[in-house]
C-alpha positions, 0 to 999 in steps of 0.5 A, spaced: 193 073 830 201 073 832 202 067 828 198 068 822 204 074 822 209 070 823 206 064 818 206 070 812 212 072 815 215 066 813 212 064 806 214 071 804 221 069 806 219 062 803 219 065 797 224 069 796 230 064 797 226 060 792 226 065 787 233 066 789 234 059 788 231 059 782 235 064 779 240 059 781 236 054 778 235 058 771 243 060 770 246 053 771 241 050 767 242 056 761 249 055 763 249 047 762 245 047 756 250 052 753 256 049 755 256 041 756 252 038 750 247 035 755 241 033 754 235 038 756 232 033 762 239 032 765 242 038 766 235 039 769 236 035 773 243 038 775 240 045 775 235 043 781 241 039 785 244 044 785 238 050 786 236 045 792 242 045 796 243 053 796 235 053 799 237 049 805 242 053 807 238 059 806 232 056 809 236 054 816 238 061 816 233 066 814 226 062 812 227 058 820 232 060 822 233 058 830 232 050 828 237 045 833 244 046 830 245 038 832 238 036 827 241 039 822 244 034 818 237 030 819 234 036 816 238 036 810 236 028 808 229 030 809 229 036 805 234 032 800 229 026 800 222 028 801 223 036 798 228 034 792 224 028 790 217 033 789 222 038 787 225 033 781 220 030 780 215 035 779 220 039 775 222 034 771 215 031 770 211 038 769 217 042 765 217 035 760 209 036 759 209 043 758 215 042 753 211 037 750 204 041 750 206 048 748 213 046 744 215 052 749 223 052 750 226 048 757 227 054 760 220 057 759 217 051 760 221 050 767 219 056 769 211 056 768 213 049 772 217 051 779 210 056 779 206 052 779 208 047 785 211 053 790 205 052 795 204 045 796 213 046 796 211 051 802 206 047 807 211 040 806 216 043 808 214 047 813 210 042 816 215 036 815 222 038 814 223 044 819 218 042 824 219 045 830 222 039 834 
């Protein structure tokens, strides 16, 4: 029972620095769509590089907080590798098909798009990225 409450703990938790990081996401990609004159799917991608290295940081301290200090840097490279590689492409890929289906704008297209992934984001990175060493 202690480490179901432990597991729904940390999902919460999981989800709160995404909805944190999304709302990075969310500004910088309104705010590049705005200013710059880039393309929609670049300033997408942008806007989730930018929202992945906010959530590492708050992953490593609220979300599994207590990892090794000198495996932190091996974190990062498989949360940028393998978590921004899913989180880019299911980004990119789902947003871009949500667009296409529905004529819906980027935004609200990448926003049906990021909920959709959020539990298979969890499980990988909580099995893979901040496993317990």
């Amino acid at each position: 029972m202690h480490s179901i409450l432990v597991a729904l703990r940390r999902y919460f938790r999981f989800n709160l620095v995404g909805m944190l990081g999304f709302a990075v996401q969310t500004l910088t990609l309104t705010a590049l769509l705005g200013w710059t004159g880039l393309p929609d799917i670049v300033a997408l991608g942008v806007a989730v590089l930018v929202a992945l290295s906010h959530n590492f940081l708050w992953h490593e301290h609220v979300t599994w907080p207590g990892r090794p200090r000198e495996e932190r840097l091996a974190r990062f490279a498989r949360f940028h590798l393998s978590t921004g590689s899913l989180s880019l492409l299911s980004n990119l890929g789902l947003t871009k098909l949500v667009m296409v289906l529905t004529g819906l704008p980027v935004v609200t297209s990448n926003v049906l798009a990021v909920a959709s992934a959020s539990l298979l984001n969890y499980l990988f990175n909580d099995r893979v990225v901040f496993r317990a060493s």
